[in-house]
C-alpha positions in Angstrom: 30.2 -13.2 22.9 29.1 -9.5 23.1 25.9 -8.9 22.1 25.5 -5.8 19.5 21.8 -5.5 18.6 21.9 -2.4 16.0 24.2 -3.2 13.9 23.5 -1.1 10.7 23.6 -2.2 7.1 22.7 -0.3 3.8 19.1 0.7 4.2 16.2 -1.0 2.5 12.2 0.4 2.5 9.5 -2.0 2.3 6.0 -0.7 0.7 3.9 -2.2 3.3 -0.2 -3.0 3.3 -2.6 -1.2 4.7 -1.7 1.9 7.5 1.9 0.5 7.8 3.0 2.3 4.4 6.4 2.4 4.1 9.0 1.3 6.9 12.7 2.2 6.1 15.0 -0.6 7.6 18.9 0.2 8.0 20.0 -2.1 10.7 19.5 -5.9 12.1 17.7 -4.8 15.3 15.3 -2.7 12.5 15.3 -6.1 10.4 14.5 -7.9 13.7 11.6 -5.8 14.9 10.0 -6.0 11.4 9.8 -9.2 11.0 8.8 -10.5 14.7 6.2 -7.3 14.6 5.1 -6.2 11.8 5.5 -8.3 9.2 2.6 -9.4 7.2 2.9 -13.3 7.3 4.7 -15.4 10.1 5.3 -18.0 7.7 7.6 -19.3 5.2 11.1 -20.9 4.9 12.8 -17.3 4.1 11.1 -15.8 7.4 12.3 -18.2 9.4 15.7 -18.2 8.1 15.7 -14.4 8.0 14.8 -14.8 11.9 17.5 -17.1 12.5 20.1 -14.9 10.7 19.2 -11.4 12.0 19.4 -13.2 15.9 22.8 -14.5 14.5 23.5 -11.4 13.7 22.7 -9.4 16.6 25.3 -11.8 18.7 27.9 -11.5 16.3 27.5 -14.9 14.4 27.4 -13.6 11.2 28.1 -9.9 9.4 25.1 -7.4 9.5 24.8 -7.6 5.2 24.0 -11.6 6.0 21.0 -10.7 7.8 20.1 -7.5 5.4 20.0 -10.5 2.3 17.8 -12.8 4.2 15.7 -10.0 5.1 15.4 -9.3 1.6 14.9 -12.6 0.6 12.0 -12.8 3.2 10.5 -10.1 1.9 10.5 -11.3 -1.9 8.8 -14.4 -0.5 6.1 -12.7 1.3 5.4 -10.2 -1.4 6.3 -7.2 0.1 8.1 -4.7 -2.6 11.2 -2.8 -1.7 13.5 0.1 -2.4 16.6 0.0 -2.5 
């Protein structure tokens, strides 16, 4: 299985806390990065599948918009506010 890391999807920006302000997101290596290093909690059943999904992703598993709806899904559940 080739391994495609970037794979873009429509872009989403997260208002993040603090210094992070806001972090535009358009692919699942972006979506990846986020949430392993920057992300405000490392907790929850939406994180982890989000996680799961964009490394899915990145191998070809599943389409890029798959991990770009968990990733939005995480972030609803950790309180972070988008736009879209």
């Amino acid at each position: 299985m080739k391994r495609n890391t970037l794979r873009p999807f429509s872009a989403v920006t997260l208002v993040m806390e603090g210094t992070e302000g806001y972090r535009r997101v358009n692919s699942v290596q972006d979506a990846a990065e986020t949430l392993l290093e920057h992300w405000p909690i490392a907790d929850g059943e939406e994180y982890v599948t989000a996680v799961r999904i964009c490394l899915d992703a990145m191998m070809g598993v599943v389409g890029a918009e798959a991990a770009r709806e968990a990733f939005i899904k995480a972030a609803e559940e950790a309180g972070v506010s988008l736009l879209q």
